[in-house]
N, C-alpha and C positions, 0 to 999 in steps of 0.2 A: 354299642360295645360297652365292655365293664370299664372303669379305670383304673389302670394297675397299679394299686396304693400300697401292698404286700399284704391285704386283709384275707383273711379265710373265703370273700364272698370274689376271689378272682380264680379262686379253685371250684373245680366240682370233681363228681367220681365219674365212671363210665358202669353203666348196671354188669357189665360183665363183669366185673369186679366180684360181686357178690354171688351167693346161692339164694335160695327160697322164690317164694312167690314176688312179685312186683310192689306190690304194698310194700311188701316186710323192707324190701331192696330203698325201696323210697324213706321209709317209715327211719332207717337205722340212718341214710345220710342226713334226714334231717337232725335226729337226737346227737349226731357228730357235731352239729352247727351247718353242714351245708349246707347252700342256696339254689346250687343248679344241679342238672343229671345231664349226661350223655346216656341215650339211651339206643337201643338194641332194639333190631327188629322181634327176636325171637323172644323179649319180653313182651314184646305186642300182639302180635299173632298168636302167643302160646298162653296166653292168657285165657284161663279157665271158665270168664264170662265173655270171650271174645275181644275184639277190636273195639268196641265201644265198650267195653267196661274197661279195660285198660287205659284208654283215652281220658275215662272220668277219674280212672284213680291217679295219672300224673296230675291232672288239671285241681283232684282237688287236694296232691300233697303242697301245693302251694311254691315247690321247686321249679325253677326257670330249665326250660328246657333247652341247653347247649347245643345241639343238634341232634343226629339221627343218622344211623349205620346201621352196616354200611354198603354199599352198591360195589359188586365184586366183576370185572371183565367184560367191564361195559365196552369199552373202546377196541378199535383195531377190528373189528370183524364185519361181515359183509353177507349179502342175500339171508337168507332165512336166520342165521343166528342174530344177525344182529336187530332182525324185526323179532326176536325172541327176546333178548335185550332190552329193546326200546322198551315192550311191554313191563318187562322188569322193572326197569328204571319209572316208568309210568306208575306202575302201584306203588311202588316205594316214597315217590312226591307226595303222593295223595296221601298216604299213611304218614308223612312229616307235616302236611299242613295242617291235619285234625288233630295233631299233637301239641302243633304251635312252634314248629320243629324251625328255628332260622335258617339252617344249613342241611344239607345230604352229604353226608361223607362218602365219596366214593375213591377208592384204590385202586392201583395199578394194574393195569392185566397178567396173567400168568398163563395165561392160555398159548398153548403152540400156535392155535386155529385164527388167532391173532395178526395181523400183518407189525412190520416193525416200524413201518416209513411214519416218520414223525410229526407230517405234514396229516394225515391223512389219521392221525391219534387225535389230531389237535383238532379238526373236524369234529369228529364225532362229538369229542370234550366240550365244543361250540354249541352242538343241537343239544345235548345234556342239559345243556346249561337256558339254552331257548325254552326246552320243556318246562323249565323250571319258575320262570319269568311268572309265568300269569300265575303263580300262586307265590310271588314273593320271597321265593327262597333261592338261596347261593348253594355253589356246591365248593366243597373244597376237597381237592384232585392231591391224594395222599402217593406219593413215590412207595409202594412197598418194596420191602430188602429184599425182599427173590422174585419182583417181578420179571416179566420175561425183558421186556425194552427199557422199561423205564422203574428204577431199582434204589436212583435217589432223589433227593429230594432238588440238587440241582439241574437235573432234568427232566422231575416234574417241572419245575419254574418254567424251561424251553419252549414247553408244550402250551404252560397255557399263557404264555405271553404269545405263541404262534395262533391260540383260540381267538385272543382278543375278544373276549365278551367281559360286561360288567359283573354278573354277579358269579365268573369264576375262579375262584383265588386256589389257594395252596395252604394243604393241610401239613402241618410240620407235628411227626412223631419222632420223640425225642430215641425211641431203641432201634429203628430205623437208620437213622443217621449214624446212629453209634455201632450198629451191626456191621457196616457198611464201613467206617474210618473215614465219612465223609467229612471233611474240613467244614469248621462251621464258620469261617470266611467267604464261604459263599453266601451266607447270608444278606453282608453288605450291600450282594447283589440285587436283592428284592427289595420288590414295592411292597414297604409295610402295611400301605393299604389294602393288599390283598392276600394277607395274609390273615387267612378266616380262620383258623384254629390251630392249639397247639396242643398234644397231647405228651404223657410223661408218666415214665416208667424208668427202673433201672433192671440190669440184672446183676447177677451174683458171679460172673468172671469175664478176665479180658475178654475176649472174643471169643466171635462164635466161629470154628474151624472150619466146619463143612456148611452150605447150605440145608441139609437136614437136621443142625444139630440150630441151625440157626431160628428154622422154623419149628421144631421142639419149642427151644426159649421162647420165641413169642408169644406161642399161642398157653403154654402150661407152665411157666417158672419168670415171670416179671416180677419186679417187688417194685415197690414205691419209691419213689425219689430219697434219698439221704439212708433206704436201706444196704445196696448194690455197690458193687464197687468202682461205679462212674457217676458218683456222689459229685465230685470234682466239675463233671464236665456236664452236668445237668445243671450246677448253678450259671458254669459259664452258658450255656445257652441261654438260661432265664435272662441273665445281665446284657449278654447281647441282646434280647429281641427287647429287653426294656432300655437298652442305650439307642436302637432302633425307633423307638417310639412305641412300641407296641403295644395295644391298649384293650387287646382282645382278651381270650377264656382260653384257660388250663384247665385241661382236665387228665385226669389221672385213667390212662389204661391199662391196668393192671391186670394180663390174663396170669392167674395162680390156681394148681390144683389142689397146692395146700390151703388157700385160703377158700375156696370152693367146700372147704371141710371144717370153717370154723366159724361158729355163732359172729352173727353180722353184726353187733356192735364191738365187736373186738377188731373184727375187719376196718371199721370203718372210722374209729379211732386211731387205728395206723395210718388210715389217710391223713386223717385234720394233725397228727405228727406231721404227717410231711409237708401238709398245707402252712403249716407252722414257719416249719423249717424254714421251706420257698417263699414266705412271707416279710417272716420277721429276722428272719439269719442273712437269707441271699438277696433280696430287696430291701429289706430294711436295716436286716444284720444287728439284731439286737437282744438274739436267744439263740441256747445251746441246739445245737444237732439234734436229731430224735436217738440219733446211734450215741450220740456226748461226743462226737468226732470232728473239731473245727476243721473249715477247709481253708483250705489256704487262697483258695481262689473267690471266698467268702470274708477274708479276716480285713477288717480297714486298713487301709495304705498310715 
């Protein structure tokens, strides 16, 4: 794990973030100054020289790869879907270890076809997690906001402390929690140490009203930390998981249509703001906002 000093190198981006080919995607986070990526299956596979040129071009932008997303409805299902699944989950490992990928990020089910019983989530979440073993990688079991059973993040935790396996921890995304109104005192509740990733995004109004309006925002209108107007309650999360101990990798997922539209080093300059911001404002607290907007939950006692 990184040490979270407030330095630019405890942030990375997520390739969704960006448009063009995977180079350019690599190429623009490193001229920001980044050091990691979160990467995207569909920049892998959709790779114009294939799976192994995609491979050679993370390997040889020199960026540490944060993990690897993401595994969609794995859990809860039964007889042939779920050997449809396995399979899924199967190629996806393998596509994370020739990448050098630590982690699989996999999310919460949405599927009707799903069963709810928790006990029987937490299974599946277990053999995921055994798949994962012989090639050395963790997975971290993201609560998504409209999953069907498990929608936050305090009940992902349930799940996989009911898995009990080593390398399955809990992926904490910061729009998630906040789409949701989930108290971030349940935090206190988890074991820092498995807590394998933390992702971070804001948007642009109090809530999201409907379920549909909720998954709109996620997927097409995120902005980056200290853009959004839960500026406030992204530093308090950072300050908790680092009053937690937390020593893991932040990365920034930021699905945007407008920035989908705009030359990637201007994109990705908006990040290393933010990387700034969450650095040297909210951990270290020693530079302006990227908006110029002090928080108050950022300002020294």
């Amino acid at each position: 794990m990184t040490q979270t000093t407030g330095a630019i190198d405890d942030f990375g981006m997520d390739t969704i973030t960006l448009a063009g080919s995977l180079e350019n995607k690599l190429q623009a986070m490193r001229d920001a100054g980044f050091s990691q990526v979160m990467l995207k299956a569909n920049d892998i596979v959709g790779h114009a020289g294939g799976v192994d040129a995609a491979v050679r071009a993370v390997k040889a932008s020199g960026l540490r790869v944060t993990g690897f997303q993401v595994l969609r409805d794995f859990e809860g299902l039964s007889g042939h879907l779920h050997a449809y699944k396995v399979d899924i989950a199967k190629a996806m490992l393998e596509m994370a270890h020739a990448l050098g990928a630590p982690l699989l990020l996999a999310c919460s089910s949405t599927s009707q076809h799903a069963t709810q019983d928790l006990d029987a989530i937490a299974r599946d979440l277990r053999k995921l997690a055994m798949l994962a073993v012989p090639m050395g990688i963790q997975i971290a079991y993201e609560g998504l906001s409209w999953g069907r059973t498990i929608n936050e993040y305090t009940t992902a935790w349930d799940v996989i402390c009911r898995a009990d396996a080593p390398n399955l921890g809990i992926g904490i995304d910061s729009f998630h929690a906040f789409a949701t109104n989930t108290p971030l005192d349940g935090l206190d509740a988890l074991d820092v140490r498995k807590i394998f990733l933390v992702q971070l995004s804001d948007f642009m109004w109090q809530e999201t009203r409907t379920v549909e309006e909720r998954i709109s925002t996620a997927r097409t209108f995120r902005v980056f930390p200290g853009e959004g107007v839960h500026s406030t309650q992204v530093a308090d999360l950072v300050l908790r998981l680092a009053a937690l101990g937390y020593r893991g990798d932040y990365s920034f997922e930021v699905f945007n249509d407008d920035y989908q539209q705009m030359p990637l080093p201007m994109v990705a300059q908006r990040a290393r703001a933010s990387a700034r911001w969450l650095g040297e404002e909210v951990l270290r607290r020693s530079v302006p906002l990227p908006n110029r907007m002090r928080l108050k939950a950022a300002t020294p006692s």
